[in-house]
C-alpha positions in Angstrom: -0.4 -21.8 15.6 1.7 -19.9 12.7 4.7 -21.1 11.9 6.8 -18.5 9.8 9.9 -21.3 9.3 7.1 -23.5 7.7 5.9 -20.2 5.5 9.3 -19.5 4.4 9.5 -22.7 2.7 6.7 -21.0 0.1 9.2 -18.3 -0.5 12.2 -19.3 -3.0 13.9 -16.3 -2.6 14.5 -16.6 0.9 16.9 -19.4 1.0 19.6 -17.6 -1.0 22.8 -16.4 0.8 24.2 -12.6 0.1 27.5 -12.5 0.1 28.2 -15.6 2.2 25.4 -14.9 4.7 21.8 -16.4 5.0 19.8 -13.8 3.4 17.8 -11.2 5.8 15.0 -9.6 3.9 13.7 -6.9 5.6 12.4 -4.5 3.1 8.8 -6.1 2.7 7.3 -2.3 3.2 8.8 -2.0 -0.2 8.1 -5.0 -1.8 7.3 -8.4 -0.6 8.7 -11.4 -1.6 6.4 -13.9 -4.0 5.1 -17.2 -2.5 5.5 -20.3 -4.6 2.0 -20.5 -5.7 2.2 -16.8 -7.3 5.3 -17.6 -9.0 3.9 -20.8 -10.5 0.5 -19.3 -11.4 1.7 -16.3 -13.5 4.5 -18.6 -15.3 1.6 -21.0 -16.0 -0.2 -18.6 -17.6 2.3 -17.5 -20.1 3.1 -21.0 -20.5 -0.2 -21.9 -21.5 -2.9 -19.9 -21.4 -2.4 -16.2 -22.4 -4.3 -14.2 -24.7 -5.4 -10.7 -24.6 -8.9 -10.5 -22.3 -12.1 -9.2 -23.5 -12.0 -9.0 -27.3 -11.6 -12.4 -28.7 -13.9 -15.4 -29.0 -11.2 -18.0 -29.3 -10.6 -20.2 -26.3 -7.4 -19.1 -24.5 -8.8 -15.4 -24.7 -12.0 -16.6 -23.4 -10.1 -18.3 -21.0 -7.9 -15.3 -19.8 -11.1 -13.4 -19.5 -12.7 -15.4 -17.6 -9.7 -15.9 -15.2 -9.4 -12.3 -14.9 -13.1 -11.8 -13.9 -12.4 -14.3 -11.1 -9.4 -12.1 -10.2 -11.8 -9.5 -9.7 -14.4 -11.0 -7.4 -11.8 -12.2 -5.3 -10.1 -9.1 -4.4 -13.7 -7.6 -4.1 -14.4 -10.4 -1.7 -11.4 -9.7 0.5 -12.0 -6.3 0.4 -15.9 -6.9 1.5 -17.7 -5.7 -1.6 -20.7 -7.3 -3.2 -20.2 -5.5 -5.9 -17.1 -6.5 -8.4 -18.2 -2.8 -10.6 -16.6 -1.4 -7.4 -13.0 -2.8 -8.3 -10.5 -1.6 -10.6 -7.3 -2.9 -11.7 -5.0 -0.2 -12.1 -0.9 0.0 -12.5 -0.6 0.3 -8.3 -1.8 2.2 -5.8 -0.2 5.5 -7.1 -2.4 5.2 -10.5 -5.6 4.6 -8.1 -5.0 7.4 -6.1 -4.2 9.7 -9.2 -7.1 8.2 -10.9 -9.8 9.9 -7.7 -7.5 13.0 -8.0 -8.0 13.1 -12.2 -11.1 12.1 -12.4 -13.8 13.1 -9.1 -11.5 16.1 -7.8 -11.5 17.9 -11.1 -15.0 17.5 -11.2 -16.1 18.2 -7.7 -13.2 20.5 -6.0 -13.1 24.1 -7.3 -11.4 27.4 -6.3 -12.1 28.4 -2.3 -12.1 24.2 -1.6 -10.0 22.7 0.5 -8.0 19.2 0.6 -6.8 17.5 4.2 -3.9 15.5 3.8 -2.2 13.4 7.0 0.9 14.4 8.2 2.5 11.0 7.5 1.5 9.8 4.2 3.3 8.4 1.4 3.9 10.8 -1.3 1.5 9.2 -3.9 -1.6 10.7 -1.0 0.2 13.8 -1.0 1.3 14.8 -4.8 -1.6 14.2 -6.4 -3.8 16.4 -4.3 -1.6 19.0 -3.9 -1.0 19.3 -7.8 -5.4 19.0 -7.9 -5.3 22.1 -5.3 -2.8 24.0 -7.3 -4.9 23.6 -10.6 -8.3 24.6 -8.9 -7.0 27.4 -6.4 -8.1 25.3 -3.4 -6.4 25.1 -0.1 -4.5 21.7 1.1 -4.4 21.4 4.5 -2.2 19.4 7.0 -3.6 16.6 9.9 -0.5 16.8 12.1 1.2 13.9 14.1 3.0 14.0 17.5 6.1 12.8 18.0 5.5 9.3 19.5 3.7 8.9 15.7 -0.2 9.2 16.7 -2.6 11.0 14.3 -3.8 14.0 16.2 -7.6 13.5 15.5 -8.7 16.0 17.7 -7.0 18.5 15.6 -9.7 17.5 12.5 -12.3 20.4 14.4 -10.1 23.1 13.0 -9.4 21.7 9.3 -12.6 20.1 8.5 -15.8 23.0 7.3 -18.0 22.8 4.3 -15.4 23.6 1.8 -13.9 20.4 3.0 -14.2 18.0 -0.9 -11.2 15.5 0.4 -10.4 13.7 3.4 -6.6 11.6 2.4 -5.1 9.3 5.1 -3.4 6.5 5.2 -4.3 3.0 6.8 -0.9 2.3 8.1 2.4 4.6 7.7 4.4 3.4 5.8 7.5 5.2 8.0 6.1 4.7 11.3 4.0 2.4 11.2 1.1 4.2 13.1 -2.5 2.6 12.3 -4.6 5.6 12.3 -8.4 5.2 13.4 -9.9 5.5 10.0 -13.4 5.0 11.5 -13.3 8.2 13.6 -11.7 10.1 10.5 -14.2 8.5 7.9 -17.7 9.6 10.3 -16.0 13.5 11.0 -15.3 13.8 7.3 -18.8 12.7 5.7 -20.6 15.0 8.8 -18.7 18.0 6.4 -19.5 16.6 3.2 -16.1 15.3 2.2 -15.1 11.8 1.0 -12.2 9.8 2.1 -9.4 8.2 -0.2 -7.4 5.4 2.1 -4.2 4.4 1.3 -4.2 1.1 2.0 -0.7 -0.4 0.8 1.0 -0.9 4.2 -2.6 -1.8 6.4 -4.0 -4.1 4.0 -1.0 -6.6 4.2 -0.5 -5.9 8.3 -4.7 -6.9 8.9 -8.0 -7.2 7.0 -10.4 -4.8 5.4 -13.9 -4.5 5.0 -14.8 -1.1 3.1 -18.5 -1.9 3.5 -18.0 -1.6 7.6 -15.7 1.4 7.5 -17.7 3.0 4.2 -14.8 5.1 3.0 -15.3 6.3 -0.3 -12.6 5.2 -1.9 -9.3 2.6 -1.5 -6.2 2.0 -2.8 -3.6 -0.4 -2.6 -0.9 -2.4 -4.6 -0.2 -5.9 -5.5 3.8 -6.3 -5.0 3.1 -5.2 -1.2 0.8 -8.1 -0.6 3.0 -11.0 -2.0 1.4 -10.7 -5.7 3.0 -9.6 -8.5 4.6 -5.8 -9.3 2.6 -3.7 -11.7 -0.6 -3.8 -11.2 -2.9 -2.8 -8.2 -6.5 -1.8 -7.3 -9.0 1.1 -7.0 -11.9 0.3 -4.9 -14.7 3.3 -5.1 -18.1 3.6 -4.0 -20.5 2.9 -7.2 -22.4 6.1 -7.0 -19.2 8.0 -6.8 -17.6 6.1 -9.7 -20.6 6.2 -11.7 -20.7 9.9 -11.6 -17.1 10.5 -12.9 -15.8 10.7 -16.0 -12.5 8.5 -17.3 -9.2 8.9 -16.6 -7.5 7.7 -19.5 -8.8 6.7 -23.5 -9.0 3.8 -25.7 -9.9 0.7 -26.6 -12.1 -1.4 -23.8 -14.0 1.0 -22.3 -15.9 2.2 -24.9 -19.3 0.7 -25.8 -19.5 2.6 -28.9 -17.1 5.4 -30.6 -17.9 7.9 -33.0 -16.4 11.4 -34.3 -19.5 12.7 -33.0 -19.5 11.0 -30.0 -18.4 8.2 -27.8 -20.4 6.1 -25.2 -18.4 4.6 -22.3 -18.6 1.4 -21.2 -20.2 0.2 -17.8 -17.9 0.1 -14.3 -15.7 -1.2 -13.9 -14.2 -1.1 -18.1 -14.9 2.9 -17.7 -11.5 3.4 -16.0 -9.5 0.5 -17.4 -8.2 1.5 -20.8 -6.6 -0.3 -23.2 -4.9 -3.7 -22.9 -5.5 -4.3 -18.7 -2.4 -6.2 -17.1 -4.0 -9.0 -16.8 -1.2 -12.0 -16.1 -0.6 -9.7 -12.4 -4.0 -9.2 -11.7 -4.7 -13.2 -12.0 -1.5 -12.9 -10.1 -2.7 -10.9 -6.7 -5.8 -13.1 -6.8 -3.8 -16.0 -6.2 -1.9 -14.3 -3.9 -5.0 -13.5 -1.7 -6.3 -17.1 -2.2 -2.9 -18.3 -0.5 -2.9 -15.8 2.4 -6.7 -17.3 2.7 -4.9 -20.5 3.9 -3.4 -18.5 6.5 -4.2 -17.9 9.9 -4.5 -14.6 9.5 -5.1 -13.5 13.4 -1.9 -15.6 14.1 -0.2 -14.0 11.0 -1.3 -10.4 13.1 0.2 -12.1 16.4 3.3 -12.8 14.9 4.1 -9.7 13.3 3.1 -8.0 16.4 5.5 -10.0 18.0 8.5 -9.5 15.7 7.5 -6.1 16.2 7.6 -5.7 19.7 10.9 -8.0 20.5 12.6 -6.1 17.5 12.1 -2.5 19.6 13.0 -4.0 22.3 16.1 -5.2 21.5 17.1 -1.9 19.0 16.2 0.1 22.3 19.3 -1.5 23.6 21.6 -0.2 21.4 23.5 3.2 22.4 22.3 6.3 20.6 19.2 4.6 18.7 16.4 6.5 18.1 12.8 4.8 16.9 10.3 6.9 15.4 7.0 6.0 15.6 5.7 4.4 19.1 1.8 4.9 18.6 0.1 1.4 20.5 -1.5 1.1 17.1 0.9 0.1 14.8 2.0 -2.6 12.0 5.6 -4.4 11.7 7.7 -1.3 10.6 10.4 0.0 12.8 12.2 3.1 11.4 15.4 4.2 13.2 18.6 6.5 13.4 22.0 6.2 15.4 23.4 8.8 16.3 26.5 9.8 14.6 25.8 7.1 12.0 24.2 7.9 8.4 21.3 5.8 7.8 22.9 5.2 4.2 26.4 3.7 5.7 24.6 1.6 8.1 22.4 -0.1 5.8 25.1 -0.6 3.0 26.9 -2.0 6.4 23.9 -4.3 7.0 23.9 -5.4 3.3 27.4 -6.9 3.7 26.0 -8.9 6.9 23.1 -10.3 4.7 20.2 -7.8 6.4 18.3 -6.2 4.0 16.7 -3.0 5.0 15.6 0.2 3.5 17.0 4.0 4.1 16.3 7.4 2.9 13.1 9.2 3.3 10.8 6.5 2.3 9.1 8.7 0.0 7.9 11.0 2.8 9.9 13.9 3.5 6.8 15.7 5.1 8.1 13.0 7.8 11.7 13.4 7.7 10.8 17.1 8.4 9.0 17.0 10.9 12.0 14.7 13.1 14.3 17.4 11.5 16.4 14.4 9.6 17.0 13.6 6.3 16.3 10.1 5.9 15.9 6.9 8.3 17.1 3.1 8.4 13.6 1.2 8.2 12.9 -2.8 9.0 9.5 -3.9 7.9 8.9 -7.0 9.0 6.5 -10.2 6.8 4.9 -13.3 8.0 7.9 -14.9 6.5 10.7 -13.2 9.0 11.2 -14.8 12.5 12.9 -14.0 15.9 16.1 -15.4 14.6 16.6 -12.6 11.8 15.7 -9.9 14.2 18.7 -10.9 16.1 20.9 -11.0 12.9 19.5 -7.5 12.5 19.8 -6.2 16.0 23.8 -7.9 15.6 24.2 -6.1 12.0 23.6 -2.7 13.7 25.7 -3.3 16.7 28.6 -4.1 14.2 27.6 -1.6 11.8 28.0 1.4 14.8 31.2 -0.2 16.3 32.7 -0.1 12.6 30.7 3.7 11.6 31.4 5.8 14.7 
């Protein structure tokens, strides 16, 4: 069975105390905290083995090159790609989704097109494609939620036609949590033409992918949400897609010859990663992947589940709570209000107790509009948390409305 209290032990940052309390991390949708063996991998390599990748023939860059290569075929393993040309590092999953948006909508959506966007995403699957639609005089258009936080599918009939270019959704909310069924969503949008970009920050840590088996088009997500390091994340596209579209950025590295008559680019995946690649935090995430391998991930799933379920439960229980988001399909977020309490106050109350949470809009105010509120208090819950800090939560609040209303 999983055992989170052995896990934390891998996690150095848990076993501080904030402001006299035993530290309650709760804001993993955020960020996640760095196991042991991340920590020690990327200080080994500045330590002892960095040099810029690629270009040199000396040893350590050699080294780092080859290291980084590795880095690749593991995430394209856990992502279930043969192909390693289909994986790009980029700066996180906002760069990835901007790259698609930069790079295959200016070349394939043009005035009269239109752009479907969920209801729920994450601002970075929102921005980009309506800035794209604003450029090219095409239409975005809005797959709406319900109010217990399901993706209203059946509603894709009356957006989806043959001016359809982009199909945007999000593997798991990052507010509510809600796990949309990407395999309905992904078969309606190819019958029209239209290929899908997944978000897949928040689902990718929550359960496992295989973009072979649900052939979207193209997938995003970011290191720092899956226990690797922050700055860097990945672009997985179909090869015939990618192949067809031009760079997103200049420079040096993927070029295969320059001249001021011309320049040829290089060969996937160096076409899209320009200049010097960060490649201490991609080594990084693949060590991070190779130590959620030792997992048992389907027990990881169960015990998420879990927190999740016992931490509605006892929230419920608390007078004038409200949860957003109850689809049956969803990872370990739980995003709440109490009424007559600002979500602000009660999580700079929780921060005193030790609980760290997150409030605001979450970066999706399409969201927040739709409950008619301006922000939310959101736990996300790791592998790392346990029962024990869901009380401490649960105990946090209840002290938190007995001091705020």
């Amino acid at each position: 069975m999983f055992e989170a209290k052995e896990i934390r032990k891998e996690f150095p940052l848990l076993s501080q105390t904030v402001y006299g309390k035993p530290l309650v991390y709760l804001d993993n949708g955020a960020t996640a905290q760095k196991p042991r063996a991340v920590i020690e991998r990327v200080a080994k390599l500045y330590r002892t083995e960095n040099a810029n990748i690629h270009r040199g023939v000396h040893y350590l860059s050699e080294r780092c090159t080859l290291l980084y290569e590795e880095a690749r075929r593991t995430v394209a393993e856990a992502l279930g790609t043969p192909d390693v040309g289909e994986v790009i590092f980029t700066a996180g999953a906002t760069a990835s989704i901007n790259t698609v948006a930069y790079t295959w909508g200016e070349m394939m959506v043009g005035e009269g097109d239109n752009v479907v966007v969920s209801e729920m995403e994450h601002h970075s699957n929102i921005v980009p494609w309506q800035m794209l639609c604003q450029r090219k005089g095409a239409e975005l258009r809005v797959l709406p939620f319900d109010d217990e936080g399901n993706l209203l599918t059946s509603r894709l009939d009356e957006l989806l036609d043959g001016r359809t270019k982009v199909v945007a959704v999000t593997q798991a909310s990052n507010t509510l949590g809600t796990m949309p069924r990407l395999e309905e969503i992904v078969r309606r949008a190819h019958s029209v033409g239209a290929v899908v970009v997944v978000d897949g920050c928040q689902g990718f840590v929550h359960s496992e992918v295989n973009v072979r088996e649900l052939d979207c088009d193209f997938y995003a997500f970011s290191s720092h949400k899956l226990y690797g390091p922050n700055g860097v994340g990945v672009l997985y596209g179909k090869r015939e897609l990618l192949e067809k579209m031009p760079p997103f950025l200049g420079g040096g590295d993927m070029v295969k010859k320059v001249t001021f008559e011309k320049t040829t680019y290089a060969d996937l995946p160096l076409k899209f990663e320009a200049g010097t690649a960060n490649y201490i935090d991609a080594i990084g995430l693949a060590e991070a992947i190779r130590f959620l391998r030792t997992l048992d991930r389907k027990g990881v799933e169960s015990h998420e589940r879990a927190l999740l379920d016992y931490a509605t439960e006892e929230l419920l229980r608390v007078e004038g709570l409200t949860i957003y988001g109850r689809a049956a399909e969803k990872c370990s977020i739980v995003s709440f209000n109490v009424e007559g309490v600002h979500n602000f106050d009660l999580g700079s109350v929780l921060d005193r107790s030790g609980v760290a949470i997150r409030t605001g809009a979450h970066c999706a105010d399409p969201v927040m509009a739709h409950y008619g509120v301006q922000g939310m208090a959101r736990a996300s819950f790791a592998l790392y948390n346990t029962a024990e800090e869901v009380d401490a939560l649960v105990a946090a609040v209840r002290k938190a409305v007995r001091m705020l209303r």
